[in-house]
N, C-alpha and C positions, 0 to 999 in steps of 0.2 A: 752262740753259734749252734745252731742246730743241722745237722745231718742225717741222711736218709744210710739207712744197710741196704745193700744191696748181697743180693744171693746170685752167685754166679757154677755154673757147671763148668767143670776144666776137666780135663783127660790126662793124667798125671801116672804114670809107667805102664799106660795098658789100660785103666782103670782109670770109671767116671768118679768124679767126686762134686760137691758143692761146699764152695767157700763164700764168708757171709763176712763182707767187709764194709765199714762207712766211706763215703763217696770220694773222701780225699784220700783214702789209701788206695781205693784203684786207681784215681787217678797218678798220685805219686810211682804206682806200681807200672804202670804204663808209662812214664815221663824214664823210669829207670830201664826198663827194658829197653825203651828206644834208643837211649844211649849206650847201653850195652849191643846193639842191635841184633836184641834176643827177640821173640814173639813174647807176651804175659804169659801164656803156659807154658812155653822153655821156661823163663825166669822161677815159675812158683814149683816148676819141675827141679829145679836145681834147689829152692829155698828147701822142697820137701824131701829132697835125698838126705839135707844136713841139722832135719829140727829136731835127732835123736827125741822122738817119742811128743814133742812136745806137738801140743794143739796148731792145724795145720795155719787159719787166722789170726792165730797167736804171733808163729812165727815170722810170718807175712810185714804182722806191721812191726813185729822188733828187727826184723832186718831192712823193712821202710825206714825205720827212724835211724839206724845204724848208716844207711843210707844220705839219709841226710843232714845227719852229724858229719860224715866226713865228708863230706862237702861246705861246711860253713868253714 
């Protein structure tokens, strides 16, 4: 299975950034948000208030999977 990164610009407390995700965690990241009925930058707005230091795509996809662990 091969997947494309995508580089995306978000506006995260004031402040531009670029997050560099593969294609099924945006979209994952979108399917959650929706269901939260948050926007994607609300959503990575909130992941990045709570990734204490850690890498901001890092955090993204451990709380995608975290995500969709509790859902199975």
């Amino acid at each position: 299975m091969t997947t494309g990164v995508t580089k995306r610009s978000v506006m995260i407390a004031g402040h531009r950034t670029s997050v560099s995700l593969e294609d099924p965690f945006w979209e994952a990241l979108r399917a959650i948000a929706a269901a939260r009925g948050q926007s994607v930058q609300a959503l990575i707005g909130v992941i990045d208030a709570g990734r204490e230091g850690q890498n901001l795509s890092s955090a993204i996809r451990v709380f995608v999977l975290a995500s969709v662990r509790a859902q199975a």
